[in-house]
C-alpha positions, 0 to 999 in steps of 0.5 A, spaced: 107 821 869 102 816 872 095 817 872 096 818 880 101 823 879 096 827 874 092 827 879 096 831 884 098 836 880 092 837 878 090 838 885 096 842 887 094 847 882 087 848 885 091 848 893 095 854 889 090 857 887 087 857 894 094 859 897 095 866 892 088 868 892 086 875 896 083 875 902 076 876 903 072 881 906 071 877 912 078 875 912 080 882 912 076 884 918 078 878 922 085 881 920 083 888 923 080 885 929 086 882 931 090 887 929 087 893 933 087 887 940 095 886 938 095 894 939 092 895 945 096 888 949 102 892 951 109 890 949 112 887 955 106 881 955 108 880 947 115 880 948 114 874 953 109 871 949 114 872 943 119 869 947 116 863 951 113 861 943 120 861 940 124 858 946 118 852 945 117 852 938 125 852 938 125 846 943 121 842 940 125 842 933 130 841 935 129 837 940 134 830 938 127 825 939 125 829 932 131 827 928 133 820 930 128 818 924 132 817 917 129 820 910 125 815 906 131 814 901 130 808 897 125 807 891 118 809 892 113 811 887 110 818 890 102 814 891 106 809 896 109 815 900 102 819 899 099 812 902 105 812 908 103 819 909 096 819 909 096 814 915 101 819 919 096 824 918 090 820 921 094 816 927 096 824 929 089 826 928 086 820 933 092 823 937 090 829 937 083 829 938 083 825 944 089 829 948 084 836 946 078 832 949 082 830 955 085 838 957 079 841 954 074 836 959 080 838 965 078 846 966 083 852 965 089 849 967 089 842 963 086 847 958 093 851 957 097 845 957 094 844 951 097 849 946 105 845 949 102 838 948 098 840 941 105 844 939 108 837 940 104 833 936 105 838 930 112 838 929 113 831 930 108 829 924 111 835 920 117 832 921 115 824 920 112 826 913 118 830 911 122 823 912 116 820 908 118 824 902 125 823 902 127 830 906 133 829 912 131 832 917 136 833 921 138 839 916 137 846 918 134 849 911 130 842 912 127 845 919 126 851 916 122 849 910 117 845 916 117 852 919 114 855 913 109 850 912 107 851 919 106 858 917 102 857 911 097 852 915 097 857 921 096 864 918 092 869 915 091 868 907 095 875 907 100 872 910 099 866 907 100 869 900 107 871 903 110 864 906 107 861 899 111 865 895 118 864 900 117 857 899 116 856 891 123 853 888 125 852 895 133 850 894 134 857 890 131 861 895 134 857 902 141 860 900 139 866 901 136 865 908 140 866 915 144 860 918 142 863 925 134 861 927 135 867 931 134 871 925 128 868 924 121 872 924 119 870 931 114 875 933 111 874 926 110 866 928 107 867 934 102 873 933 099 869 926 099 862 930 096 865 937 091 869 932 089 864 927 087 858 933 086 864 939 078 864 938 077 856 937 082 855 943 079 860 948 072 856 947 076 850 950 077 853 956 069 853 957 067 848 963 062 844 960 063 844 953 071 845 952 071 837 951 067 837 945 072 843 943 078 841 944 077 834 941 073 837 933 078 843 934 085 838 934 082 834 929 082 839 925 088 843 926 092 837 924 088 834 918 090 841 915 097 841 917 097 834 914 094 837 907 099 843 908 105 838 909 103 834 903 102 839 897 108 843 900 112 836 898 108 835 892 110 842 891 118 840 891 117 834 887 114 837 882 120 843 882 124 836 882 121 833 876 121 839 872 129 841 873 130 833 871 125 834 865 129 840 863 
């Protein structure tokens, strides 16, 4: 391997590392705050929520702008289609800051037009760095491994724990995975998601500072899908590698 390639997998060891350690005294509590706030919601308002979540996300997902874009195919070392996804991640991070600083600045309406734009903008770099390293994306078990990594940055770390485990050696395990996306744990998606990024969200909604909010808060939340996507990948290419090194 080259000196690059030793580098990644030195830092996807530490990032898997980061994904299966257990959760820590505070994560706990901010579990079980959320939790008991889950149980007082009546039912009715998660399943709407539920609902409104999965038809969103699932409109984005498969929505035909998201799968016009072709896989990187041709020959490119892994640095060169790091590089290519570096400078994706960076536009969308630009991209994302500005939007949440202009809803966050925009009160309560503009502010719950957030979370569909801020939605829209994630699935569309999952999707370009999918492409980036090699992945067609118009293939369903290829949409289903973004939902993961969607999962995995936007989770609890016990949750987290879980999904990590479901995505390592990815090819064996998509054969066992239902070929209808109605199957899929929708209301865990929401419920983790809207608990992982509720807090930070809220604070956008306050007049005053839900500009500043907004921007810092989109930034970061799209610089660790980023990172996210990127070692979920490196993770494949190094199943690959070690397959054909067999």
């Amino acid at each position: 391997m080259s000196p690059y390639e030793d580098a990644v997998v030195r830092e996807l060891n530490t990032w898997r590392l980061k994904m299966m350690r257990k959760p820590s005294a505070m994560n706990r509590l901010s579990k079980n705050v959320q939790v008991r706030l889950n149980r007082i919601i009546p039912e009715k308002v998660h399943q709407a929520i539920t609902l409104a979540i999965k038809q969103m996300t699932r409109a984005v997902l498969f929505g035909a702008e998201f799968l016009t874009r072709e896989p990187i195919l041709h020959h490119l070392t892994l640095e060169e289609r790091e590089k290519r996804a570096l400078d994706r991640i960076a536009f969308y991070k630009t991209a994302g800051a500005a939007e949440g600083g202009v809803t966050g600045a925009g009160g309560i309406l503009l502010g719950l037009a957030d979370f569909p734009i801020l939605l829209a903008l994630k699935m569309k770099l999952l999707f370009e760095i999918a492409g980036i390293y090699g992945y067609p994306i118009n293939e369903y078990k290829e949409r289903l491994y973004i939902m993961h990594i969607f999962q995995l940055a936007f989770s609890s770390q016990e949750r987290r724990q879980a999904v990590y485990e479901q995505m390592t050696n990815w090819d064996a395990q998509s054969q066992q995975l239902p070929d209808d996306i109605n199957q899929f744990d929708w209301r865990t998606f929401q419920q983790e998601y809207r608990d992982y990024i509720d807090l930070a969200k809220m604070a956008q909604l306050v007049p005053g500072i839900g500009a500043a909010v907004g921007l810092v808060v989109n930034y970061r939340l799209l610089d660790s899908l980023g990172k996210t996507a990127m070692n979920a990948y490196r993770m494949r290419w190094v199943e690959a590698r070690s397959l054909e090194m067999k």
